[in-house]
PDB file as gemmi writes it, atoms N, CA and C in Angstrom:
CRYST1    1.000    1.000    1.000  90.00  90.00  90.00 P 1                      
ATOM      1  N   UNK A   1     -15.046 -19.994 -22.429  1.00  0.00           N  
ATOM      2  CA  UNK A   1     -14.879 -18.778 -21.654  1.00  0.00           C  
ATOM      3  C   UNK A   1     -15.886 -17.739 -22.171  1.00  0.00           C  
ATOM      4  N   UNK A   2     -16.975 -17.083 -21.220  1.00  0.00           N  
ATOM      5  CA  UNK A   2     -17.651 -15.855 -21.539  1.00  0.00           C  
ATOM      6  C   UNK A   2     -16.749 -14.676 -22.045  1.00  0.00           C  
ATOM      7  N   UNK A   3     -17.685 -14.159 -22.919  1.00  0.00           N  
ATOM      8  CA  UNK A   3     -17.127 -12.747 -23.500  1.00  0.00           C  
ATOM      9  C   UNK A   3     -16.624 -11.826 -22.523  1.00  0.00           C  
ATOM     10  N   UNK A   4     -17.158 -11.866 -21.283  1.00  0.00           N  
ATOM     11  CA  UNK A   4     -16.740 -10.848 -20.172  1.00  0.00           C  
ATOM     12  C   UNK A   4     -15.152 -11.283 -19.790  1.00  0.00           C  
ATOM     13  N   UNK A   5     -15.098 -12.429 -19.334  1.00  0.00           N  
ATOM     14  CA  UNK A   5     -13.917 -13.122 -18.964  1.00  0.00           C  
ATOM     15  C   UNK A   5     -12.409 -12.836 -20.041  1.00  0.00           C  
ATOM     16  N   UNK A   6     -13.048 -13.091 -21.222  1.00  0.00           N  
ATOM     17  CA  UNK A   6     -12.478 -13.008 -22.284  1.00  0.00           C  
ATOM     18  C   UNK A   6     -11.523 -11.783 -22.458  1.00  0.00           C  
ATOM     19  N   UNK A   7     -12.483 -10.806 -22.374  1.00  0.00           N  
ATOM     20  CA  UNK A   7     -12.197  -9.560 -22.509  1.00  0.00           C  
ATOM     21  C   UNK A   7     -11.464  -8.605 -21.591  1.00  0.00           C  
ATOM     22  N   UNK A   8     -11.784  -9.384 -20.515  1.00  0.00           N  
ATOM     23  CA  UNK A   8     -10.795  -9.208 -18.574  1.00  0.00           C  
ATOM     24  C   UNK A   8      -9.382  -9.348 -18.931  1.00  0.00           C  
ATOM     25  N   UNK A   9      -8.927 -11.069 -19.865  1.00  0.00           N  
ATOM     26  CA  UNK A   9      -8.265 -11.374 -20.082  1.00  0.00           C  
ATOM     27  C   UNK A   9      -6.983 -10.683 -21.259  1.00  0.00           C  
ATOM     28  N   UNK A  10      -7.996 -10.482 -22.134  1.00  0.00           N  
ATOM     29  CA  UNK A  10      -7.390  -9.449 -23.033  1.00  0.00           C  
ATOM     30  C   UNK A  10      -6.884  -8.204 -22.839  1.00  0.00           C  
ATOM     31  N   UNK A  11      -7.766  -7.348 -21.987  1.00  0.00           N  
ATOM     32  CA  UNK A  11      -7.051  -6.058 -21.403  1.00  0.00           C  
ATOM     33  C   UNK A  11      -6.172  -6.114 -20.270  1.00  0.00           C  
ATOM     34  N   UNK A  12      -6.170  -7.574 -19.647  1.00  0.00           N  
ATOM     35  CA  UNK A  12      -5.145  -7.470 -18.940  1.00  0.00           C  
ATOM     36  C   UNK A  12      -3.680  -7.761 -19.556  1.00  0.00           C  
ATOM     37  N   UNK A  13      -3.345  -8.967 -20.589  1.00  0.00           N  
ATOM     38  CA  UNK A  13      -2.447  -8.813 -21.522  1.00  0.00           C  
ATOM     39  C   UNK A  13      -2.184  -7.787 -22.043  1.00  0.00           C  
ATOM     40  N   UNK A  14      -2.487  -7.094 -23.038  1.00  0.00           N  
ATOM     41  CA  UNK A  14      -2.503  -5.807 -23.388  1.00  0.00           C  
ATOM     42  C   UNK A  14      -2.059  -5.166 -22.073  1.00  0.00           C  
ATOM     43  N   UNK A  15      -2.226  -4.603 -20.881  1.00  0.00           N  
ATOM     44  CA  UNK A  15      -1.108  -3.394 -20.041  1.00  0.00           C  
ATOM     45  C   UNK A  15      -0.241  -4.838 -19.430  1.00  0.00           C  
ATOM     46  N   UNK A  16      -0.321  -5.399 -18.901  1.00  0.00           N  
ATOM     47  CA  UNK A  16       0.869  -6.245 -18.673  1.00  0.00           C  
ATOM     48  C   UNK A  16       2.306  -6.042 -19.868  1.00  0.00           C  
ATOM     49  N   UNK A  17       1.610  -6.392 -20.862  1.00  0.00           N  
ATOM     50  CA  UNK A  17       2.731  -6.273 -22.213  1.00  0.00           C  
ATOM     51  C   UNK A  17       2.876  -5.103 -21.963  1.00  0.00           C  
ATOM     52  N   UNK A  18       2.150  -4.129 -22.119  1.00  0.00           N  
ATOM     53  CA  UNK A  18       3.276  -2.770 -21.742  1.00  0.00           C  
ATOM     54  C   UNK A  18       3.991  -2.470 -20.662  1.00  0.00           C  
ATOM     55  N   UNK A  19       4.242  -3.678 -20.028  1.00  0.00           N  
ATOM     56  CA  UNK A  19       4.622  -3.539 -18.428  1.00  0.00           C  
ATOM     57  C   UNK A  19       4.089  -2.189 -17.594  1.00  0.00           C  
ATOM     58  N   UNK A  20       3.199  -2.140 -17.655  1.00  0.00           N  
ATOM     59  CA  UNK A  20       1.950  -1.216 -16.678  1.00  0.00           C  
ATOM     60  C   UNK A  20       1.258  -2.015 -15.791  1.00  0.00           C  
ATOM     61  N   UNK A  21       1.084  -1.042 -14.404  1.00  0.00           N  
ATOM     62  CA  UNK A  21       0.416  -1.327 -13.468  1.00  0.00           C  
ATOM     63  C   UNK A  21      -1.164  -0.590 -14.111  1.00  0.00           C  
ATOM     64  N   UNK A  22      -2.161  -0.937 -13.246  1.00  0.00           N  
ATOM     65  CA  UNK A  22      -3.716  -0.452 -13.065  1.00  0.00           C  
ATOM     66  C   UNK A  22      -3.157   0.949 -13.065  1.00  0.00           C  
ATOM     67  N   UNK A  23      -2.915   1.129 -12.270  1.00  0.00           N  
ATOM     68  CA  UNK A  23      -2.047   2.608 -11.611  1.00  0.00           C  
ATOM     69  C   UNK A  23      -1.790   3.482 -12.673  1.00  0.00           C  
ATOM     70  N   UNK A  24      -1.009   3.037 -13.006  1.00  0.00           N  
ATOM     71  CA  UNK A  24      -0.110   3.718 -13.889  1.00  0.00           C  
ATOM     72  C   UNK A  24      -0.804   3.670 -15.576  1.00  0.00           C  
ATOM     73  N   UNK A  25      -1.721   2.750 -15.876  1.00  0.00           N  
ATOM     74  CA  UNK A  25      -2.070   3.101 -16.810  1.00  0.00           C  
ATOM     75  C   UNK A  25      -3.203   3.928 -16.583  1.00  0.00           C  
ATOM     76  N   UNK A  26      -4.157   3.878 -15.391  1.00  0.00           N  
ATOM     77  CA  UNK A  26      -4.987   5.212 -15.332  1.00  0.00           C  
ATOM     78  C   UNK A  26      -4.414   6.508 -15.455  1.00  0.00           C  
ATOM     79  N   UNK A  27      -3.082   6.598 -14.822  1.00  0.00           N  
ATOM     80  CA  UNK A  27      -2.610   7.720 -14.898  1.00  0.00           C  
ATOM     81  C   UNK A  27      -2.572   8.613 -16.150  1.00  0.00           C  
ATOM     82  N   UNK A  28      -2.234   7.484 -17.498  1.00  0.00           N  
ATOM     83  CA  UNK A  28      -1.833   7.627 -18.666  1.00  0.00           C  
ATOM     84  C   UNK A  28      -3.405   7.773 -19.450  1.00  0.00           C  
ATOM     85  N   UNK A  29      -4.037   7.427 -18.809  1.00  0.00           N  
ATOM     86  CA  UNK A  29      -5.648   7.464 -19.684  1.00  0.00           C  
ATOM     87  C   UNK A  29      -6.753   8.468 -19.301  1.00  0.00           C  
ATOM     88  N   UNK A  30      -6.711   8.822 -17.835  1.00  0.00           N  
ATOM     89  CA  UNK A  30      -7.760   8.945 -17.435  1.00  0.00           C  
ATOM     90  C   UNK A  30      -8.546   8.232 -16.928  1.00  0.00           C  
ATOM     91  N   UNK A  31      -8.259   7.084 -17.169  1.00  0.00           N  
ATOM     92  CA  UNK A  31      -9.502   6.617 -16.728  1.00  0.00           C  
ATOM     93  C   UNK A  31      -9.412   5.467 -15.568  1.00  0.00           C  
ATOM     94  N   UNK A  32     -10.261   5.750 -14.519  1.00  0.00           N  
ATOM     95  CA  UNK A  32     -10.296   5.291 -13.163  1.00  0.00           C  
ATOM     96  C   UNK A  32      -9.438   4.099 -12.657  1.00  0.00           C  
ATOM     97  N   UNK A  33      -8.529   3.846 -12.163  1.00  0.00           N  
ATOM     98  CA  UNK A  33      -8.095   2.441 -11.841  1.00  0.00           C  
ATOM     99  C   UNK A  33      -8.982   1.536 -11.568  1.00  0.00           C  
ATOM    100  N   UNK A  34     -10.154   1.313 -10.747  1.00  0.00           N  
ATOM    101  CA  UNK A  34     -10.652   0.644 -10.400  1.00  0.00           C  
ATOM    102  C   UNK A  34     -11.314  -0.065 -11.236  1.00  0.00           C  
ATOM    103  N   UNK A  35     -11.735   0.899 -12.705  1.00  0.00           N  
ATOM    104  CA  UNK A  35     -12.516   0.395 -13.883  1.00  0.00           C  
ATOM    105  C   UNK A  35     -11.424  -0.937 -14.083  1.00  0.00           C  
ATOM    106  N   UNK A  36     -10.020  -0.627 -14.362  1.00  0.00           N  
ATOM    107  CA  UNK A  36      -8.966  -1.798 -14.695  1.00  0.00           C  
ATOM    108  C   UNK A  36      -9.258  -3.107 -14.103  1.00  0.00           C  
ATOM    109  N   UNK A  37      -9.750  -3.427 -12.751  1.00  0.00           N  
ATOM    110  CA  UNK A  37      -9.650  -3.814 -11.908  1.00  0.00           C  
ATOM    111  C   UNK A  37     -11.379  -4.889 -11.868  1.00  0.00           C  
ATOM    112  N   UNK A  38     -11.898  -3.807 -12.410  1.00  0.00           N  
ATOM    113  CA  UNK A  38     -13.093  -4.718 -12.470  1.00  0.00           C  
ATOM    114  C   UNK A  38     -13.277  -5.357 -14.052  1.00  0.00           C  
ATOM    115  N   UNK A  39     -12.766  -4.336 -15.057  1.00  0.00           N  
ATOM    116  CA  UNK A  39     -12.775  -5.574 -16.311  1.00  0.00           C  
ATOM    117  C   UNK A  39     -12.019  -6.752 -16.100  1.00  0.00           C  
ATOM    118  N   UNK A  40     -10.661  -6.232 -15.881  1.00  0.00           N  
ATOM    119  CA  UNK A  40      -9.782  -7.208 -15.995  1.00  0.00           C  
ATOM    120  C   UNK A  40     -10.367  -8.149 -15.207  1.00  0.00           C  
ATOM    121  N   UNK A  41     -11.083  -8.664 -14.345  1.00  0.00           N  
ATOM    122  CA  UNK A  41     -11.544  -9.803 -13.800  1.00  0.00           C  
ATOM    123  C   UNK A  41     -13.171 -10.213 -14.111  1.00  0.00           C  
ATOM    124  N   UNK A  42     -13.960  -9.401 -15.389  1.00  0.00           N  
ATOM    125  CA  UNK A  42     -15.090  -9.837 -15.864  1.00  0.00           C  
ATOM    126  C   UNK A  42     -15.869  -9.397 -14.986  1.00  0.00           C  
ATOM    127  N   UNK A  43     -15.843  -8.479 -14.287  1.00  0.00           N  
ATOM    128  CA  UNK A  43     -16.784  -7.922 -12.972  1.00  0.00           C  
ATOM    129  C   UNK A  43     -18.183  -7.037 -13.592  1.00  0.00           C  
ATOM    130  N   UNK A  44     -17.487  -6.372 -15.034  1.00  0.00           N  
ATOM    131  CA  UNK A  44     -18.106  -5.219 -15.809  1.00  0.00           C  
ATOM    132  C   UNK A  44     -17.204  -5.170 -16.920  1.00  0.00           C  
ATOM    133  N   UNK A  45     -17.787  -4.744 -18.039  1.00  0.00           N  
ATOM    134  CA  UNK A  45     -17.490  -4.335 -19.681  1.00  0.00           C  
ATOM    135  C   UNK A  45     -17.222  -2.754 -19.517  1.00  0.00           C  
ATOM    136  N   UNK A  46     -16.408  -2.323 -20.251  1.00  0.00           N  
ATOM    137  CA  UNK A  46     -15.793  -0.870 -20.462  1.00  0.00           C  
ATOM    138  C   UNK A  46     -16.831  -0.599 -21.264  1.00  0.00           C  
ATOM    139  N   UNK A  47     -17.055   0.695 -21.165  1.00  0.00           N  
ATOM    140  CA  UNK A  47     -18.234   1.797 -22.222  1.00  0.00           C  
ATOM    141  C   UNK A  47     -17.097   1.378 -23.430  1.00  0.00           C  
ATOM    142  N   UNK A  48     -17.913   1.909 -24.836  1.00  0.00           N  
ATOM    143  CA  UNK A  48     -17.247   1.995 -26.365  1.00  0.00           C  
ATOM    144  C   UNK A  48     -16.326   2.899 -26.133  1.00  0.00           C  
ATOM    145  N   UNK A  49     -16.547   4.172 -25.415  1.00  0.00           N  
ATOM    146  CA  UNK A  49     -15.736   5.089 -25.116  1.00  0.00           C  
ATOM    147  C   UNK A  49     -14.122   4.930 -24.972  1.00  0.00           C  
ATOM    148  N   UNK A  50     -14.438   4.189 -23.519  1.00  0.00           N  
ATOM    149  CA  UNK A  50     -13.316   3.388 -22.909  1.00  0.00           C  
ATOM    150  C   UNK A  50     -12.180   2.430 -23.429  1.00  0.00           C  
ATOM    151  N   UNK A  51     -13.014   1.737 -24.485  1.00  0.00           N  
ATOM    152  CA  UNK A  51     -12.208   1.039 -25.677  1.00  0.00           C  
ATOM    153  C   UNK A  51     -11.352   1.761 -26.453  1.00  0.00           C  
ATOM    154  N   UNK A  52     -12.150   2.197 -27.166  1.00  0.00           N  
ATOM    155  CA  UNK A  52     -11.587   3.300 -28.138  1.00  0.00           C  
ATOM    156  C   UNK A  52     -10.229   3.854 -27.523  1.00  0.00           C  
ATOM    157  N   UNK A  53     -10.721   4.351 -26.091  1.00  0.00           N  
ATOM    158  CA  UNK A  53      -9.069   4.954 -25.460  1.00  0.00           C  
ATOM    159  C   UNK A  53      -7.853   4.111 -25.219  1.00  0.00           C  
ATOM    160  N   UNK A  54      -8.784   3.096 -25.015  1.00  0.00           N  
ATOM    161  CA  UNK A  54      -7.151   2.088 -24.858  1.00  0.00           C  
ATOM    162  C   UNK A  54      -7.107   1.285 -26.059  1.00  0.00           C  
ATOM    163  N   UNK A  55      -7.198   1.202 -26.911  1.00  0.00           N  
ATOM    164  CA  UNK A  55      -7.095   0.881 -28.815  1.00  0.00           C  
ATOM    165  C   UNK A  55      -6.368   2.095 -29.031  1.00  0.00           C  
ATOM    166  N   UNK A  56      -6.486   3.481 -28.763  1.00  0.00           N  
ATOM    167  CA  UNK A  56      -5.359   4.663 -29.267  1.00  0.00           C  
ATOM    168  C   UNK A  56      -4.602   4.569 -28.805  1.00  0.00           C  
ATOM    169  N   UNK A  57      -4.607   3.967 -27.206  1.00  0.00           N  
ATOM    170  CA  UNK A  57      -3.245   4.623 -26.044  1.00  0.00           C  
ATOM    171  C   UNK A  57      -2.203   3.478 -26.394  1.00  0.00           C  
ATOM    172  N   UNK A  58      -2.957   1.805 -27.024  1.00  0.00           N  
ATOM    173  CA  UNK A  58      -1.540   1.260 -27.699  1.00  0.00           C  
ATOM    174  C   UNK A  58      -1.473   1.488 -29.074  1.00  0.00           C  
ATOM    175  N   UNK A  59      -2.495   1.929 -29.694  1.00  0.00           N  
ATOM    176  CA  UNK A  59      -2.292   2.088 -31.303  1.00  0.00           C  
ATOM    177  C   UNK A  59      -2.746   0.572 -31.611  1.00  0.00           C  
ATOM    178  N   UNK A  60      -3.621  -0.166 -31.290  1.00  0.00           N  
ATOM    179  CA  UNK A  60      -3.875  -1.072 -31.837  1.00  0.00           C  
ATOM    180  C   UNK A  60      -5.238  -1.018 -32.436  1.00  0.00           C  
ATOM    181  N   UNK A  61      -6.240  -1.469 -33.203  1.00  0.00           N  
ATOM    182  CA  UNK A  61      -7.649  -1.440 -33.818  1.00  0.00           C  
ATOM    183  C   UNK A  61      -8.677  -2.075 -32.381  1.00  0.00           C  
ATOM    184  N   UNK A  62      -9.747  -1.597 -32.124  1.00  0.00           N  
ATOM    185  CA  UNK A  62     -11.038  -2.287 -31.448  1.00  0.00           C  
ATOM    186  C   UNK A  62     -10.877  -4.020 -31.580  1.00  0.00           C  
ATOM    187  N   UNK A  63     -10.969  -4.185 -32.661  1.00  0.00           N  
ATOM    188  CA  UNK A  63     -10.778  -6.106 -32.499  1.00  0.00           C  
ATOM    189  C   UNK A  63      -9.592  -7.180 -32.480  1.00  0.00           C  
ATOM    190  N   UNK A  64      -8.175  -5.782 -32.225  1.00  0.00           N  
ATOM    191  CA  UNK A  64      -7.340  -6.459 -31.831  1.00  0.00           C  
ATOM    192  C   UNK A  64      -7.583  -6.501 -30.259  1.00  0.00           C  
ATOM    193  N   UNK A  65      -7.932  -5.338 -29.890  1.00  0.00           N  
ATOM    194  CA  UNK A  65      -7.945  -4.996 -28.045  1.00  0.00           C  
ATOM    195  C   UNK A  65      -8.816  -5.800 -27.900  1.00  0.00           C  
ATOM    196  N   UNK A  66      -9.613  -6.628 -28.385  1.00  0.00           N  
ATOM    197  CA  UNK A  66     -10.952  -7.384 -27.570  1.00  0.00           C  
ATOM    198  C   UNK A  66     -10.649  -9.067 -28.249  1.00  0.00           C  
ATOM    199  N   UNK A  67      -9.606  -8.449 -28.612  1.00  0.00           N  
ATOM    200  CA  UNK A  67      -9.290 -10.393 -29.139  1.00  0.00           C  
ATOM    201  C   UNK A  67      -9.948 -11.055 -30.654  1.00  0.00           C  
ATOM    202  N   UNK A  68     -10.898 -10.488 -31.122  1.00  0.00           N  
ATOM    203  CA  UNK A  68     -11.657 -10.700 -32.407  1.00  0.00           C  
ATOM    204  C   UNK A  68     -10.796 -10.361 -33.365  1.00  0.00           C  
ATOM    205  N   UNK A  69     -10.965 -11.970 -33.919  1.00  0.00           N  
ATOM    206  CA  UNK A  69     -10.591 -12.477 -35.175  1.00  0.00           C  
ATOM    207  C   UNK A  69     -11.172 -11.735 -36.927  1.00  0.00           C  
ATOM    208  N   UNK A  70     -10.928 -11.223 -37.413  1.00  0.00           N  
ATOM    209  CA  UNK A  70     -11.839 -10.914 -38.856  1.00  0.00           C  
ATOM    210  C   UNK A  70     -11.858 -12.242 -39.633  1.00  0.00           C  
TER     211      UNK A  70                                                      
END                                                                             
């Protein structure tokens, strides 16, 4: 699986587990639904920015949200 795919996959786990819609977690972030919509299916990569916000908004670290192992 490509890193893009990968990473679709991962942020979609991550709001699923919080039982969140696209919707509803833009609501909570700022940031665009549609962005949800195109990672989550490997369409496009989130800015560092973008990460960072959803690594705070669950409290988890950058390489838990992207799946990387240390």
């Amino acid at each position: 699986m490509d890193f893009e795919s990968q990473l679709g996959k991962n942020l979609r786990e991550w709001r699923e587990g919080a039982g969140l819609t696209q919707l509803k977690l833009s609501e909570l972030t700022g940031i665009n639904q549609s962005m949800f919509s195109r990672w989550e299916s490997g369409e496009n990569l989130p800015s560092i920015r973008d990460l960072i916000t959803l690594a705070d908004f669950y409290h988890i670290s950058l390489d838990e949200l992207v799946g990387r192992d240390s």
